[in-house]
C-alpha positions as CSV (number, residue, x, y, z in Angstrom):
1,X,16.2,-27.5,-24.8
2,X,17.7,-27.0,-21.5
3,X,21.4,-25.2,-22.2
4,X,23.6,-23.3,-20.5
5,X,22.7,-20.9,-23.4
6,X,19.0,-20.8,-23.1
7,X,19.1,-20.6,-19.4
8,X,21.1,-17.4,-19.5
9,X,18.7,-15.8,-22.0
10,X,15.9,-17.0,-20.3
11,X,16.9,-15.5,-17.2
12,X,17.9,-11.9,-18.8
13,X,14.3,-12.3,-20.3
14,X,13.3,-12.5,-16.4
15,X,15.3,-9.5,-14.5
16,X,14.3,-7.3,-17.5
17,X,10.5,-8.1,-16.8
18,X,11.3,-8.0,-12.6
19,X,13.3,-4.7,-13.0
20,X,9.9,-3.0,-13.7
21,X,9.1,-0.1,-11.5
22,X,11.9,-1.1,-9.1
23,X,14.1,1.8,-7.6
24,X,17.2,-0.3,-6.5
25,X,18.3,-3.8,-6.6
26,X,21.9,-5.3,-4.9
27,X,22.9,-6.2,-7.1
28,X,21.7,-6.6,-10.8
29,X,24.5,-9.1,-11.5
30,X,23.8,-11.4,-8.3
31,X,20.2,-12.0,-9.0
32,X,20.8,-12.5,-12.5
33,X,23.2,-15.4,-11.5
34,X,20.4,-16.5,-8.7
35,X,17.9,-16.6,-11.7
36,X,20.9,-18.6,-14.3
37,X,21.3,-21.5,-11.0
38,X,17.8,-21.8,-10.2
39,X,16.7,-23.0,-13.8
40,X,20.2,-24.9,-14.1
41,X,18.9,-26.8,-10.6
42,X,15.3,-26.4,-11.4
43,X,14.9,-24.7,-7.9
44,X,12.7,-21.8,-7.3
45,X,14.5,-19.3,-5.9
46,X,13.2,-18.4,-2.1
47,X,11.7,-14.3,-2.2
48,X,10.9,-13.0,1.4
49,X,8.7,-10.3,2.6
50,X,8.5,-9.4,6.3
51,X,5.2,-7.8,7.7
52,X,4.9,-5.8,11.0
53,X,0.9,-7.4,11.9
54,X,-0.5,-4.2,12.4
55,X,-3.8,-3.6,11.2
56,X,-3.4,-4.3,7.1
57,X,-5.6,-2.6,4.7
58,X,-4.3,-2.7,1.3
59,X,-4.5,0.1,-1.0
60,X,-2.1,0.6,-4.1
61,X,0.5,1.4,-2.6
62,X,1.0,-1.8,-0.5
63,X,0.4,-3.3,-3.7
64,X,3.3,-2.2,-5.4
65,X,5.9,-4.5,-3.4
66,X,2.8,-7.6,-3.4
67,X,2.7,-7.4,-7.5
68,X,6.5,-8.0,-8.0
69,X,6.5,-10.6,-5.6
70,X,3.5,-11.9,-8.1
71,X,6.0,-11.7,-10.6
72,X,8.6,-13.8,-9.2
73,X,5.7,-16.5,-8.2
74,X,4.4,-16.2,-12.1
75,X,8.3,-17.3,-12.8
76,X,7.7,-20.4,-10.5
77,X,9.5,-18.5,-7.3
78,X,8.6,-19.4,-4.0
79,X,7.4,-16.4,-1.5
80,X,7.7,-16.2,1.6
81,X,5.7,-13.8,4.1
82,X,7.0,-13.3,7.0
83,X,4.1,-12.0,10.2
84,X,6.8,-10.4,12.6
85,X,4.8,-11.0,15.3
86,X,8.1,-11.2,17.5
87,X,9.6,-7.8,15.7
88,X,6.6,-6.5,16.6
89,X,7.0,-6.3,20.2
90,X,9.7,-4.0,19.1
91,X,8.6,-1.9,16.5
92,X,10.4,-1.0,13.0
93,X,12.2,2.5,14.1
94,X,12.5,2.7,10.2
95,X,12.0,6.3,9.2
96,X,10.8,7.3,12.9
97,X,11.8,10.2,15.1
98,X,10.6,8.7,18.6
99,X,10.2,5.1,19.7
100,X,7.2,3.4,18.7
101,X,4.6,1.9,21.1
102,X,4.3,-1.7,21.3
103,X,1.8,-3.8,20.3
104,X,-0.1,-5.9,22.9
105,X,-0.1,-9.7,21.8
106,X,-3.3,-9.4,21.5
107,X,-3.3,-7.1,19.3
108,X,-1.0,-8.8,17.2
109,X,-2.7,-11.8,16.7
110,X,-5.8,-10.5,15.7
111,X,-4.0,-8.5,12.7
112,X,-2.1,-11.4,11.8
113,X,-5.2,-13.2,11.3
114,X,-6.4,-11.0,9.0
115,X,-3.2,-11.3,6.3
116,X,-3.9,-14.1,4.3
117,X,-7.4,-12.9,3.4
118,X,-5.5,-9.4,2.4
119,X,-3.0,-11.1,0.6
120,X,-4.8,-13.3,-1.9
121,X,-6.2,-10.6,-3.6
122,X,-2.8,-10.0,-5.5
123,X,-0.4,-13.4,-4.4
124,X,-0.8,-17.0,-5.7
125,X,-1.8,-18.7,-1.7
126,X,-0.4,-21.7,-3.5
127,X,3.3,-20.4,-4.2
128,X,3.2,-18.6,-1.1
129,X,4.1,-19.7,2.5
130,X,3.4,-17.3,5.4
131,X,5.4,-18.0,8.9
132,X,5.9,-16.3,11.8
133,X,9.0,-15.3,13.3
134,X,8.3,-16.2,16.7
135,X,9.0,-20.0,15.2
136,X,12.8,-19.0,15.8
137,X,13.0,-15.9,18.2
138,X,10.4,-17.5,20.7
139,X,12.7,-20.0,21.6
140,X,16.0,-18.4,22.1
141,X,17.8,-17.9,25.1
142,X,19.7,-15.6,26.4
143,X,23.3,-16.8,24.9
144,X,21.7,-17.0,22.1
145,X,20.7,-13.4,21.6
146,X,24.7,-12.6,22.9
147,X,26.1,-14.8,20.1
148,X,23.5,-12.7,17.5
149,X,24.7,-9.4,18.5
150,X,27.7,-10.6,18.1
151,X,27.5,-10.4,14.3
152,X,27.4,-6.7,14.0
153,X,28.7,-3.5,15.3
154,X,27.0,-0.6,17.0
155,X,28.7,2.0,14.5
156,X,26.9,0.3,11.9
157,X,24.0,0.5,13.4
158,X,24.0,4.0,14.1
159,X,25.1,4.8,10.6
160,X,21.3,4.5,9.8
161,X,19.9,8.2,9.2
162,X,17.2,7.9,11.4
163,X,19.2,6.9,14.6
164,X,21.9,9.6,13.8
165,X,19.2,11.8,13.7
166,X,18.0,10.5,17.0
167,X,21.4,9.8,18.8
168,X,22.8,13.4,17.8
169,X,19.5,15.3,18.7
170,X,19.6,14.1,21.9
171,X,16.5,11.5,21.8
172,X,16.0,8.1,23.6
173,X,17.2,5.0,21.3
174,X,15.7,2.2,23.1
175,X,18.4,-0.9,22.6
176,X,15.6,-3.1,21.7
177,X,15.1,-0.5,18.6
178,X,18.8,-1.4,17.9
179,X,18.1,-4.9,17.7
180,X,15.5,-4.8,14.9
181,X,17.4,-4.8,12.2
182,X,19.4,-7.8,13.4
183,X,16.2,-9.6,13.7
184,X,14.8,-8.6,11.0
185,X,18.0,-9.4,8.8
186,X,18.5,-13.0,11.0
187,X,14.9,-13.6,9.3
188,X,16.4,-13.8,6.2
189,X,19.3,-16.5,7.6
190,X,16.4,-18.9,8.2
191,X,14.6,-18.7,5.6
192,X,18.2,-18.8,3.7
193,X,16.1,-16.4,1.5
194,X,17.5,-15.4,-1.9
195,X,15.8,-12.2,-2.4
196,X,14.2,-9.7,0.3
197,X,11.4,-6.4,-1.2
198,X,11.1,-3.7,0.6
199,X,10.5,0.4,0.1
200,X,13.1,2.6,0.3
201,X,12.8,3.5,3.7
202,X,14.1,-0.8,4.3
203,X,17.0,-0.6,2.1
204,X,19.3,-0.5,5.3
205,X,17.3,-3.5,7.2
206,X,17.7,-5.5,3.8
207,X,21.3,-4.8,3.7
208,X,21.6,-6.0,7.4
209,X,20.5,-9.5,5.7
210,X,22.8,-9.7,3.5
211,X,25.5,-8.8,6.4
212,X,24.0,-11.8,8.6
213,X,23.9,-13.9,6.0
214,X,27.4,-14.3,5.1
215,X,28.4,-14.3,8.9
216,X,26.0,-17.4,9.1
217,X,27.9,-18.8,5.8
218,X,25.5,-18.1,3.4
219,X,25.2,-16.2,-0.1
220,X,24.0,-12.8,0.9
221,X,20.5,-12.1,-0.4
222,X,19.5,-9.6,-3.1
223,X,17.7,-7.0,-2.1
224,X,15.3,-5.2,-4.1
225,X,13.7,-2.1,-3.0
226,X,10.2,-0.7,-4.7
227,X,9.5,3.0,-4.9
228,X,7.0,5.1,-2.4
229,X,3.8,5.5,-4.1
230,X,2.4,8.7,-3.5
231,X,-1.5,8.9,-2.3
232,X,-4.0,10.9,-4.5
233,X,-2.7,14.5,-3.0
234,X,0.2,13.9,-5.2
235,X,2.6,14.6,-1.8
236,X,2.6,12.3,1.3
237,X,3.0,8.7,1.0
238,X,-0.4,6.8,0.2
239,X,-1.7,6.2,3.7
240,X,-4.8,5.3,5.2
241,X,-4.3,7.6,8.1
242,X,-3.7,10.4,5.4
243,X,-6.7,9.6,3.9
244,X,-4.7,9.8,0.3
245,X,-5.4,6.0,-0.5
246,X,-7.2,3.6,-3.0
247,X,-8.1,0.4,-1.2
248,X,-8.0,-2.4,-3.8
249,X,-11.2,-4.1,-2.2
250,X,-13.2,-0.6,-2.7
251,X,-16.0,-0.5,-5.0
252,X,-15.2,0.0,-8.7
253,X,-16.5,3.3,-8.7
254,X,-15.2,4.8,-5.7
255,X,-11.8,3.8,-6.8
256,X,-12.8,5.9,-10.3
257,X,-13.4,8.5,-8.6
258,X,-10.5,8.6,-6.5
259,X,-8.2,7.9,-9.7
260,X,-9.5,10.8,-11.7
261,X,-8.6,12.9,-8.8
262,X,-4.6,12.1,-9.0
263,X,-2.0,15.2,-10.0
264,X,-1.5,14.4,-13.7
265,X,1.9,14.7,-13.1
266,X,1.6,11.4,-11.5
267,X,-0.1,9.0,-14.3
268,X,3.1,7.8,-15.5
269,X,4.2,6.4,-12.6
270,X,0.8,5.1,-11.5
271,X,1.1,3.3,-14.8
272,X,4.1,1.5,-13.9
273,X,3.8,1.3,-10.6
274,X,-0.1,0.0,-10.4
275,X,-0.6,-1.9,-13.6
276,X,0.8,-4.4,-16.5
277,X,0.8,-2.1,-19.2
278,X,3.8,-2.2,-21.2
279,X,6.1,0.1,-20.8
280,X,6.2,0.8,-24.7
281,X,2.4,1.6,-24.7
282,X,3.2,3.7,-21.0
283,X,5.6,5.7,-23.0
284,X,3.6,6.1,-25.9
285,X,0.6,7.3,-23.8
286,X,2.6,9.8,-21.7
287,X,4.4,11.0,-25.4
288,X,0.9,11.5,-26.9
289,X,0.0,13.7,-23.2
290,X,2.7,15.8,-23.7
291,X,2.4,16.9,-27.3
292,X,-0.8,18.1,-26.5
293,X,-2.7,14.7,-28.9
294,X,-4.3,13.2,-25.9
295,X,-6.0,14.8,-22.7
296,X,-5.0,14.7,-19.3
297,X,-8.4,13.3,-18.7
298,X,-8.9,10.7,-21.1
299,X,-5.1,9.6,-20.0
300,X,-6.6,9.2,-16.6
301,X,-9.5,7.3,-17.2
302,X,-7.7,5.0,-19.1
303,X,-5.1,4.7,-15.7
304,X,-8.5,4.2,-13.4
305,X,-9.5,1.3,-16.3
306,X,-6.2,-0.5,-16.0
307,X,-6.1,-0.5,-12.3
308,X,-9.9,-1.8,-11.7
309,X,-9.4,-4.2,-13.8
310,X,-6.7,-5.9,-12.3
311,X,-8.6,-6.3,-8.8
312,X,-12.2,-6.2,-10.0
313,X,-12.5,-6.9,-13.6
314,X,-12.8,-5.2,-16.7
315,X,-16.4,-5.0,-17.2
316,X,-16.2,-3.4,-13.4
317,X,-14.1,-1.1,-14.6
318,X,-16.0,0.1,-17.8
319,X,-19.4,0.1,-15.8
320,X,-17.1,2.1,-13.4
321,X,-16.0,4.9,-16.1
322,X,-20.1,5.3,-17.3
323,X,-21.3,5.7,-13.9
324,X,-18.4,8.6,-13.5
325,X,-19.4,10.0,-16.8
326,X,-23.0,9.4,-15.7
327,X,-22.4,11.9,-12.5
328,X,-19.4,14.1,-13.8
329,X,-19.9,14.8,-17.3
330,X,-23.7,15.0,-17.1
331,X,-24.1,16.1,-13.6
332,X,-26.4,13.5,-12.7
333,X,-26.5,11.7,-9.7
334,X,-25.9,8.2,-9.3
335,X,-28.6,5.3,-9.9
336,X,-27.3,3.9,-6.7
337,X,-25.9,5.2,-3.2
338,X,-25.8,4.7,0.3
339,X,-29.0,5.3,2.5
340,X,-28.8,7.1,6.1
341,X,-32.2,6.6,8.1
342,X,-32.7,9.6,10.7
343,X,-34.4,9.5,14.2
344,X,-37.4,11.6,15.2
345,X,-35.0,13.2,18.0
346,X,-32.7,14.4,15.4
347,X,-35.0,16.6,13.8
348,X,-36.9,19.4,15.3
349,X,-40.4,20.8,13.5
350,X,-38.8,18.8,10.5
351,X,-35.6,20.6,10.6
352,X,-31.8,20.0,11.1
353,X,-29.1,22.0,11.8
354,X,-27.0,21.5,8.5
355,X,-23.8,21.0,10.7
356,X,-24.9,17.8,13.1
357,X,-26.6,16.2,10.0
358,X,-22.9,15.8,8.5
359,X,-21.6,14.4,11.4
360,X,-24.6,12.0,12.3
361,X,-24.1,10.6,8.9
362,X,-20.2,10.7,9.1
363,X,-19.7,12.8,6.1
364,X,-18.2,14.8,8.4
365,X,-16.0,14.1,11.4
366,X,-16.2,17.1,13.2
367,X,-18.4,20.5,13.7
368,X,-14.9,21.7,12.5
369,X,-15.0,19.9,9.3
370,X,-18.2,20.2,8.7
371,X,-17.3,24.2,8.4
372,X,-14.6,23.8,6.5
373,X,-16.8,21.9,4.0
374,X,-19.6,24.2,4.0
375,X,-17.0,27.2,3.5
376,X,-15.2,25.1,0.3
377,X,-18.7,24.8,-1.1
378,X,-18.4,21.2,-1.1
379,X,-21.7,20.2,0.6
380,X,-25.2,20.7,-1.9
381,X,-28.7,19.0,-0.9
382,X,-30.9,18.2,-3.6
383,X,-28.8,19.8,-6.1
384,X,-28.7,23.1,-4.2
385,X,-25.4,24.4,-2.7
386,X,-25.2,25.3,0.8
387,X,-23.6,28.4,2.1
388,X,-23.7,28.8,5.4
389,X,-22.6,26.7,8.4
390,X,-25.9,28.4,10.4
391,X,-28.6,27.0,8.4
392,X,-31.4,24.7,9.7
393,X,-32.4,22.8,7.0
394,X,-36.3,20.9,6.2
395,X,-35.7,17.9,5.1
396,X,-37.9,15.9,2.6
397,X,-37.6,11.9,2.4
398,X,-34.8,10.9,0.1
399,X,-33.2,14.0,-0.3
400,X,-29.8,13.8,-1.6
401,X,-27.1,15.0,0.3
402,X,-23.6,15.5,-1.7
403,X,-20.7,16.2,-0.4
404,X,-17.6,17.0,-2.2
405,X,-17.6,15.3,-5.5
406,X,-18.5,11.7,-4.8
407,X,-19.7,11.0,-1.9
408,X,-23.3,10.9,-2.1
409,X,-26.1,9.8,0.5
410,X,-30.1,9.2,0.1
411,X,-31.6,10.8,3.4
412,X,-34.7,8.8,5.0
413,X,-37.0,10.2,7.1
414,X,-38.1,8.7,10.5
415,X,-41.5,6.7,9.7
């Protein structure tokens, strides 16, 4: 029955499941009574994201702000992605020390066309609408943009860490980096959204939104920020460019691997970050860690099996764990890997300088790396280690090369 009554403890049913791994909301109370109205009105409630339209690649760390907007969609919310393919022109100067280059439009519209494909591995396409903020900035004239910046002061603008940091060390500020979070924030007064995610490193852009809104007449959004995911060296952000990332389109097993290589120190929060386990069994696990009952290990493949089987599957994710157990518990290697075909002028008297055959296959990027390899021990053919960054090695069809601890490749030889 549809009372006053049960739509209040419906919706406190609702901001206890959506305050899950979040790090901030503004406020608690607001959304609560955003969540109460929309079942009174039986109106979903509108929950924006903006996205820059630079290259996306989306490893778990995207995912964290993509699986609460799930959530709101599995309440029957409507999301909203915005492509800032306007903003981009100027760049988000969130958390940077120097101005960012501008995209080309080009450029732009070839990343934007790559979103919704990215995207429907984690959102509902169906309770999700993705626009383009050139709809509304495109069009505006000059007066226009005057009777925007009209809305807000340059104090508050510079009272954003990064441009203090900027401004009182003496580097450029570009005033169209002062304008994007007015734009991004006068997103939010047309979509009249009700809730805006972001990381922490938004929080002041959301709060921008909420200032607009309520010069515009509107209630201010809620603003919900999700926590930084650290990548697999337990330090730097997860990052592509820091090679510290799980993609959630990687093959079962290479995302194992990767998992069972995380600090232990930062299961827990993988666990509420990166999956649906409940946060009872979470704290159980983590209380059964640290009295010594359960292994780090066994804690971590259970973490891997969680995770792949959100984006690929649970039967992935168990054929996943016995292939790891396959290589890493019983050394062996594994039933199936990538082939690298070499050319007759790579070899000489059926040789090859150990250092050009990690490049040529791109295990390794540079002679430089390749050393550094060698020297960590982290490069074996056929089972055997090698030493030394000098050696010109014969080569036998379908020999193994290893390098590091799962990256494995079956070496053919010219015919």
């Amino acid at each position: 029955m549809n009372t006053p009554e049960t739509h209040k403890l419906e919706a406190a049913q609702d901001l206890e499941l959506l305050k899950r791994g979040t790090q901030e909301i503004i406020s608690e109370a607001e959304l609560l009574e955003k969540i109460i109205q929309s079942k009174k009105e039986n109106r979903p409630l509108i929950i924006k994201l903006g996205l820059d339209p630079t290259a996306p690649d989306i490893h778990l760390g995207f995912a964290v702000v993509l699986r609460k907007l799930r959530q709101f969609q599995d309440l029957g919310h409507l999301v909203i992605v915005i492509i800032g393919d306007f903003t981009a022109r100027v760049g988000d100067p969130s958390g940077r020390s120097e101005t960012r280059p501008v995209l080309s439009a080009e450029a732009i519209e070839a990343n934007a066309r790559t979103y919704k494909e990215q995207l429907s591995k984690i959102l509902d396409l169906e309770k999700t609408r993705i626009v383009f903020n050139s709809q509304w900035f495109a069009p505006m004239n000059f007066a226009d943009i005057l009777e925007l910046t009209q809305k807000y002061t340059v104090a508050r603008l510079l009272e954003r860490d990064d441009f203090a940091k900027r401004f009182q060390g003496g580097k450029p500020i570009g005033l169209h980096e002062l304008l994007y979070p007015i734009m991004q924030g006068y997103d939010s007064v047309q979509l009249k959204a009700d809730v805006e995610l972001g990381g922490t490193d938004q929080k002041f852009n959301l709060l921008v939104g909420r200032d607009l809104q309520r010069e515009y007449g509107q209630a201010p959004q809620v603003t919900m920020t999700m926590p930084i995911l650290e990548g697999l060296d337990g330090k730097m952000k997860m990052s592509k460019s820091l090679k510290n990332y799980v993609g959630i389109s990687e093959p079962p097993k290479e995302m194992f691997g990767k998992l069972m290589s995380i600090p232990d120190e930062l299961m827990e929060k993988y666990f509420i970050l990166a999956t649906s386990v409940p946060l009872d069994e979470v704290k159980s696990k983590i209380e059964s860690l640290m009295s010594g009952a359960l292994h780090p290990r066994e804690l971590k493949k259970a973490l891997a099996r969680a995770i792949i089987g959100i984006y690929h599957g649970e039967a992935s994710a168990l054929e996943a764990e016995a292939e790891f157990e396959k290589i890493f518990h019983n050394r062996e290697i594994p039933a199936e890997m990538p082939e690298f075909t070499l050319e007759a002028e790579d070899l000489s008297s059926g040789k090859i300088w150990i250092v050009k055959l990690l490049n040529l296959t791109g295990l390794a990027e540079s002679k430089k790396e390749a050393g550094r390899l060698i020297a960590q021990g982290a490069v074996s053919l056929n089972g055997e280690k090698v030493n030394s960054p000098d050696l010109d090695l014969p080569l036998q069809n379908d020999a193994v090369l290893k390098v590091g601890s799962r990256k494995f490749l079956r070496l053919k030889l010219p015919a």
